[in-house]
N, C-alpha and C positions, 0 to 999 in steps of 0.2 A: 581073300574076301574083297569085293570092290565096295567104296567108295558112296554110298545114297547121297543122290544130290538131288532140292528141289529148287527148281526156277522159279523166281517168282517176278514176275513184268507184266504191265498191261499191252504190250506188242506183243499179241502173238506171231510174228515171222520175228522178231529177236528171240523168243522163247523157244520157237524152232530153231533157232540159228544156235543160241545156245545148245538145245538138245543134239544138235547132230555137232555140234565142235567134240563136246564131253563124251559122246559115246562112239567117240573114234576111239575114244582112248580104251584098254582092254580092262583098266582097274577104274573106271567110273561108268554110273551109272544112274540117269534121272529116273526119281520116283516117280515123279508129280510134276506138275504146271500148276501154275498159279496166275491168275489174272489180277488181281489185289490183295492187298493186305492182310481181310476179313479172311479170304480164300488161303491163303500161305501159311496161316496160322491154322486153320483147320487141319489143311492136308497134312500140318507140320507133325499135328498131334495123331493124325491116323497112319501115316507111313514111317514118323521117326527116322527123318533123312541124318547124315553125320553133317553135312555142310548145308545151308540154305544160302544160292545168292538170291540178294533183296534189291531190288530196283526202288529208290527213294520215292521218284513221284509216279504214283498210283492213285485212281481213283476210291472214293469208298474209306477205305483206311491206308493212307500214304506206308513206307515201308517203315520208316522209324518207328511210330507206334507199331506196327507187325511187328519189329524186332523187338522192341521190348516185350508182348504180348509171347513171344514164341520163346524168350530167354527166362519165362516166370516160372516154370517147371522144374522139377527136377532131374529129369533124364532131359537135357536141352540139345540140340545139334549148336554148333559153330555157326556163326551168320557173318555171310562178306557181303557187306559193302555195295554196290556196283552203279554207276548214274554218271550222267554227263555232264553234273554240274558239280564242277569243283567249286565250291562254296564252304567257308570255313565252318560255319555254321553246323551243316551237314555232318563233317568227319567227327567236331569236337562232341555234336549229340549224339549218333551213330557210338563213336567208342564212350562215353558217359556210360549209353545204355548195355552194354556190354559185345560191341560188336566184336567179331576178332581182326578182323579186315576191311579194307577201304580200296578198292580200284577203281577206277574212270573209264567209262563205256570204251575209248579209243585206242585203251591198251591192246597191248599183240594177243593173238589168239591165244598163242602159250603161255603167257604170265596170266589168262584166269587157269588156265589147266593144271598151271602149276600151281596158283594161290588157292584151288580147289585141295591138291595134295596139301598145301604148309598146312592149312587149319586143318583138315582131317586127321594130321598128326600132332595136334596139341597145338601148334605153336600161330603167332599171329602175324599178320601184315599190312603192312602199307604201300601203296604205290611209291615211288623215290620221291616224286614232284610232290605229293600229298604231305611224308616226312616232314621235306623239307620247312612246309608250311607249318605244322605242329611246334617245329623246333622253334620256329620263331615266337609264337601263339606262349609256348614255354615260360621262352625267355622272357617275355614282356610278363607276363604274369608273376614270375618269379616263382615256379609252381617248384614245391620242397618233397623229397624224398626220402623218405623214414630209414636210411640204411648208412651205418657207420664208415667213415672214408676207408678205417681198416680192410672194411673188405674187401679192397681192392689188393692188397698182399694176397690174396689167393691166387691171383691172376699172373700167368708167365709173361714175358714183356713183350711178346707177340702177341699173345689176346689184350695187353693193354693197347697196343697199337690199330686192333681191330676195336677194340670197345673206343676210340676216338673216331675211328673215320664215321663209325654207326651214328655218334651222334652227331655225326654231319650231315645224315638223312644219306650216305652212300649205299647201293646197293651190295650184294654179297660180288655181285662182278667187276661192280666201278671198285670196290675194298680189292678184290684181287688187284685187276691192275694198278693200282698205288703200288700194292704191296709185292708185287712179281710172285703173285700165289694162284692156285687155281680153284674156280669159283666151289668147287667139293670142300677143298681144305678151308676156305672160308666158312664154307657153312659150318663145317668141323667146329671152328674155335667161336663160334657163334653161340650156336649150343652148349658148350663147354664153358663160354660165360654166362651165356641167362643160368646154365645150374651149378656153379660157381657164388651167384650172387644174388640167387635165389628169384629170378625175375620171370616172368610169366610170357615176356614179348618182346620185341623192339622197340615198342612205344616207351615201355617202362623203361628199358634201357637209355633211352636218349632222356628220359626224365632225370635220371640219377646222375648221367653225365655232366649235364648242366647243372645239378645241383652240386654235383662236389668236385668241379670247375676240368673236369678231364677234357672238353674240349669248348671252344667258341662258335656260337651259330653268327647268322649275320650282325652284325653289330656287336659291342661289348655285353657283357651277362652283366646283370642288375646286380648291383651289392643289398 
């Protein structure tokens, strides 16, 4: 079964550009275009796409308000993220509102194709360089996570060693090479700890890390 995906940008020749990257691919497939916000949310509710990418500045209704307005439902699609302006602002409302994903217009053609599959199948993302920035954002806040240090005993000492590099914002490739693993087997024990420790994402992950000291972002963690 492939993939519904609806674009949503006020460029139409990036909304083409999009459309023809995506449906190179055999298991994806654009519903819809979307020119704003008003428009994304509509078509959202008539075609029932799995993933919507959201371009942030749009005329009319910008994409953060679309994403919340498309995330009120009950049968909702996944919403990534997608704009030029890495601005912190952006990522921390964007996931508040319940994005699942965050990428930057200048990433490789393959990392939206692939951030199209990770939320399609449940699970969430960030750009590395984005990560990074959260972790910091983190740690200055001292933001606390509800889950007891014990549950970190479920974890073999090679998914402890991966649940460290993650909250150093590393990707599942840059964890491989640390680790002389191959980026499959990473994703492996990726998964095996978000459901291990019950967590919903990467984001969550690197929140818990810092909360119960498993690794250090820039600077030392706030006591």
């Amino acid at each position: 079964m492939s993939i519904r995906v609806l674009v949503a940008d006020d460029q139409a020749l990036v909304r083409a550009g999009f459309r023809q990257l995506l449906e190179r691919e055999p298991d994806l497939q654009v519903v819809a275009e979307a020119a704003d916000g008003a428009e994304a949310v509509e078509l959202a509710r008539q075609t029932r796409p799995d993933v919507v990418v959201m371009d942030i500045r749009m005329p009319n209704v910008d994409g953060l308000e679309a994403t919340r307005r498309v995330l009120e439902g009950s049968q909702v699609p996944r919403v990534l993220v997608l704009t030029t302006f890495d601005v912190d602002e952006y990522v921390f409302e964007a996931l508040r509102l319940g994005a699942s994903g965050f990428l930057l217009k200048d990433a490789a053609p393959e990392e939206l194709v692939s951030a199209v599959r990770v939320l399609a199948a449940g699970d969430a993302l960030l750009a590395p360089s984005v990560t990074r920035r959260v972790i910091a954002e983190l740690v200055r806040m001292n933001v606390r996570a509800p889950v007891r240090p014990e549950r970190l005993d479920e974890l073999t000492g090679r998914e402890r060693e991966v649940f460290a590099l993650i909250a150093q914002g590393l990707s599942n490739a840059e964890i491989g090479g640390e680790l002389f693993l191959s980026e499959g087997t990473v994703k492996t024990h990726v998964s095996h700890i978000l459901r291990k420790l019950d967590l919903r994402g990467r984001v969550h992950a690197v929140i818990l890390a810092y909360d119960l000291g498993v690794a250090a972002a820039t600077g030392t963690r706030p006591k």
